[in-house]
C-alpha positions in Angstrom: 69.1 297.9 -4.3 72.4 296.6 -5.5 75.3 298.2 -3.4 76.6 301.1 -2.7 78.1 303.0 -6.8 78.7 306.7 -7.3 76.0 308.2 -8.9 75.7 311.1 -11.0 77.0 314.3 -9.8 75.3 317.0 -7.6 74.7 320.2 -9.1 73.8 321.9 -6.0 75.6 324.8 -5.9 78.9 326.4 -4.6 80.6 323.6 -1.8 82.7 325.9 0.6 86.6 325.1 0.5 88.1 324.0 3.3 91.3 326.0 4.2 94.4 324.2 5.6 93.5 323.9 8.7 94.2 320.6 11.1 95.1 319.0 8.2 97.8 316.8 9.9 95.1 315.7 12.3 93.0 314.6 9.5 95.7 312.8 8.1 97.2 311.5 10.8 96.5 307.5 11.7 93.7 307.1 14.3 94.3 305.3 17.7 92.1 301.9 18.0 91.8 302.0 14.1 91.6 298.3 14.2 87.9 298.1 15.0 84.7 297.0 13.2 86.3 294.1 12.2 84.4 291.2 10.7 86.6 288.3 11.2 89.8 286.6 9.1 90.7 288.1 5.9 89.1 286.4 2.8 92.1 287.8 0.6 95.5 289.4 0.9 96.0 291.7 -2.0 99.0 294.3 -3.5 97.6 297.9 -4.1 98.1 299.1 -7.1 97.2 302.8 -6.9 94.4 304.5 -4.9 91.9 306.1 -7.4 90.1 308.0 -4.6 88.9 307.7 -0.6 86.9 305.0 -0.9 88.2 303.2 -4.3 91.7 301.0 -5.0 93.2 299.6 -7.9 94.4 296.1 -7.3 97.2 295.0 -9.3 95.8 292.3 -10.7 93.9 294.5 -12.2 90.4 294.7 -10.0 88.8 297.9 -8.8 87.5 297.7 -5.3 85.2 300.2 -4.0 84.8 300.5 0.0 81.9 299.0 1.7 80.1 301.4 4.1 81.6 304.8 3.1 81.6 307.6 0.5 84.1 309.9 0.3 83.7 313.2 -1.3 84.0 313.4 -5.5 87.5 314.5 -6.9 87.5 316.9 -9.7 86.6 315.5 -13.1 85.4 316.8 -16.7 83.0 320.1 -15.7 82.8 319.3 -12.2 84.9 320.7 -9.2 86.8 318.6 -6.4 84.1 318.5 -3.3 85.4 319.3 0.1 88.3 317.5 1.5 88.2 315.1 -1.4 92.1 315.2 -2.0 92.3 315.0 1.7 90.2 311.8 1.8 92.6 310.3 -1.5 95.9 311.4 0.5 94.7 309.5 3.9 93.7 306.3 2.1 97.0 306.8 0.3 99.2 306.9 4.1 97.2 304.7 5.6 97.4 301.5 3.1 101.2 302.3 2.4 104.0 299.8 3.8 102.5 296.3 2.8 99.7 294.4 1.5 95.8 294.5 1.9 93.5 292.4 3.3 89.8 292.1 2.1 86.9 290.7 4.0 83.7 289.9 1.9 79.9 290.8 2.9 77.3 289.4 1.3 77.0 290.8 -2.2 81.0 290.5 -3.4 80.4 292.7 -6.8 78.4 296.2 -7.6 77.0 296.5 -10.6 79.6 298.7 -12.1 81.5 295.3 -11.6 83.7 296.5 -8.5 84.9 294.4 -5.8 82.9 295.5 -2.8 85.1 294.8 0.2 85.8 296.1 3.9 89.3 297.2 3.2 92.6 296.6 6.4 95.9 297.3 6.6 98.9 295.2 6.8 98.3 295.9 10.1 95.0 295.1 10.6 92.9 298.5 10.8 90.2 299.2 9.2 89.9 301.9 6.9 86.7 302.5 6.4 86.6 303.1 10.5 89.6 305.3 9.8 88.1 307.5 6.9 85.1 308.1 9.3 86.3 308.6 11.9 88.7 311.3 10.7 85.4 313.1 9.2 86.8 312.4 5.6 84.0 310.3 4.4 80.2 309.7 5.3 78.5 306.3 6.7 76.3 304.5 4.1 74.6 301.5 5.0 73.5 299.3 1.6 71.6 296.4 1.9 72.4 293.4 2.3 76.2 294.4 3.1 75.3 295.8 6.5 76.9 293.6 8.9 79.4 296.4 10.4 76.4 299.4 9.8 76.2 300.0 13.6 80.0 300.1 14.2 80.7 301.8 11.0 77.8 304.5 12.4 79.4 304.6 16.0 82.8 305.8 14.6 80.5 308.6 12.0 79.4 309.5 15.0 82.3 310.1 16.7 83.1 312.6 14.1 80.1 315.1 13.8 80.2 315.1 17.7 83.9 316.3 17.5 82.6 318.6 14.0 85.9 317.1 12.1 86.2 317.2 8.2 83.0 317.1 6.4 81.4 317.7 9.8 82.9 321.4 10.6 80.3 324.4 10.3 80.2 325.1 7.0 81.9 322.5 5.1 79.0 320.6 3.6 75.9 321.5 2.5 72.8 320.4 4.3 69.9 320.2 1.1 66.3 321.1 1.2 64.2 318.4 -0.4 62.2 322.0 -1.7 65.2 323.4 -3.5 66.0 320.3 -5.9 65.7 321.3 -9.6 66.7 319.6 -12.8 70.3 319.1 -13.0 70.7 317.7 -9.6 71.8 314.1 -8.0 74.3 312.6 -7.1 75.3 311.7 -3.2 73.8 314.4 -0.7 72.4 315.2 2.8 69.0 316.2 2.1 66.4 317.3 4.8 62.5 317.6 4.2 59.4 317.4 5.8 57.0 313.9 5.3 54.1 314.9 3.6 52.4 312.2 2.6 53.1 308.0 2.4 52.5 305.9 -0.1 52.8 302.1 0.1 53.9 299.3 -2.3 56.8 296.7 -2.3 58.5 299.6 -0.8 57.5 301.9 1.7 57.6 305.6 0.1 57.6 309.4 2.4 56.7 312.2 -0.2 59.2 315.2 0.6 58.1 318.8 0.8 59.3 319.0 -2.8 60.2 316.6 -5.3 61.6 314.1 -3.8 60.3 310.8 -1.9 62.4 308.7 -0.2 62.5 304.7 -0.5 62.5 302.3 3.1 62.4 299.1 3.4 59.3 298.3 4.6 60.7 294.8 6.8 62.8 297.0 9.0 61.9 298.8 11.6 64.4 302.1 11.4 65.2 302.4 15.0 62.9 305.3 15.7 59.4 304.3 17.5 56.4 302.2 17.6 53.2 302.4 15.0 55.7 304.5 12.2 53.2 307.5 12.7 55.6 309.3 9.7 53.5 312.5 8.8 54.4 315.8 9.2 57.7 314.2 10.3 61.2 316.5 9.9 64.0 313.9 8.1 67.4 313.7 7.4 68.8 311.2 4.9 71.8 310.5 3.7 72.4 308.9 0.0 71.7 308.8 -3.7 69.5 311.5 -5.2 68.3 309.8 -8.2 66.6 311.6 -10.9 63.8 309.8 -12.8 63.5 312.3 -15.7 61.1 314.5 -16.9 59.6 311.4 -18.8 59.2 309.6 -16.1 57.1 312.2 -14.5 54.8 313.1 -17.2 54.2 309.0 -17.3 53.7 309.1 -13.4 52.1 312.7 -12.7 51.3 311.0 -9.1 54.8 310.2 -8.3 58.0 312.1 -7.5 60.8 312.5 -10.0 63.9 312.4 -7.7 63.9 309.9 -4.7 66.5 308.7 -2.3 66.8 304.7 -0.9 67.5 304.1 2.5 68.5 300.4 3.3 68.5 300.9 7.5 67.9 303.2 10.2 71.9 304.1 9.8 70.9 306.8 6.9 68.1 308.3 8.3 67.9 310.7 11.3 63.9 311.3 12.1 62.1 313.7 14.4 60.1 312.6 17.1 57.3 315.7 16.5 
């Protein structure tokens, strides 16, 4: 899977607003920001503008999207601002102001939308992908192969829902059933389902109660137990709801129309039974 774009939207109902509440501790810089940190910049660039959370405009011209987050969708054409999206453009906006950035590479350097793919720091050397998670402003996404800070980018997500800040608070954003996708949805979600069955071919593939299988990587291991005993299991995954079409389908009456990849263990949550 190439890495991480922003796919299309989600139609999946009403999000809840979040009112202005702790908004200064959302925005405000985070202690020991100046984790997960990969080694010596491989650039030091000017910011032009920020478009959103997790996307800069250089000015040189290149777009840079954030390696290891998403943040939530500002408005655009039919489609309403998601929760504590202008909150997540305002904190990458104070965070990077006062100097220059500095970009360090991963493996794949480009997304297929043509983006820089970089983990983004401060003149002052903090990491704002730790900062944005931390804060509960964006979620942890883990694309292979640019996964070389997953586990501390996954720590500091952590961090978050255990304090319930930002996207994390009761209520904020939705948790979807695999069962209630319909046509019209997609785009980034939480989605939660119950394996039913598990198909096997390059990839390894759980069939959701509902449309919807979702895509592992059969090589790795996901962290959870021995002998991958996956059915009946509840899941939780976190990523791309991608719709095949209703061609597809009739083409492939034995496969799922929407389905989800997950590159690592760091985008699934599984039950033990």
């Amino acid at each position: 899977m190439c890495a991480a774009a922003k796919a299309p939207w989600v139609s999946l109902g009403a999000f809840f607003y979040v009112p202005f509440y702790a908004i200064t501790l959302l925005l405000a810089p985070f202690s020991a920001a100046a984790d997960c940190v990969m080694g010596e910049a491989d650039e030091v660039v000017a910011l032009k503008k920020v478009v959103d959370g997790d996307t800069l405009r250089l000015k040189d011209g290149r777009r840079v999207r954030l390696i290891g987050v998403n943040t939530p969708e500002l408005a655009h054409g039919q489609h309403q601002a998601q929760p504590l999206a202008r909150e997540a453009k305002e904190f990458t906006q104070r965070f990077l102001a006062g100097g220059d950035l500095e970009l360090v590479y991963d493996r794949d350097r480009r997304d297929n939308h043509g983006r820089v793919l970089a983990h983004v720091y401060n003149h002052r050397g903090d990491s704002l992908e730790s900062a944005l998670l931390r804060a509960g402003l964006a979620f942890h996404i883990a694309v292979a192969p640019n996964l070389t800070l997953a586990e501390c980018l996954a720590s500091r997500e952590q961090e978050a829902r255990e304090y319930q800040r930002g996207v994390w608070a009761p209520g904020v954003w939705p948790l979807v059933q695999a069962a209630d996708i319909v046509a019209g949805d997609g785009g980034f979600v939480r989605l939660a389902g119950t394996v039913k069955k598990v198909d096997r071919n390059r990839f390894l593939w759980l069939e959701l109660d509902g449309p919807v299988a979702v895509r592992l990587d059969p090589k790795r291991d996901y962290g959870h137990f021995i002998g991958r005993d996956w059915q009946g299991r509840k899941i939780v995954v976190k990523g791309w709801l991608v719709d095949r079409g209703a061609k597809y389908v009739s083409a492939n009456p034995k496969n799922k129309r929407w389905f989800i990849a997950s590159d690592s263990e760091f985008t699934i949550e599984i039950s033990r039974k």
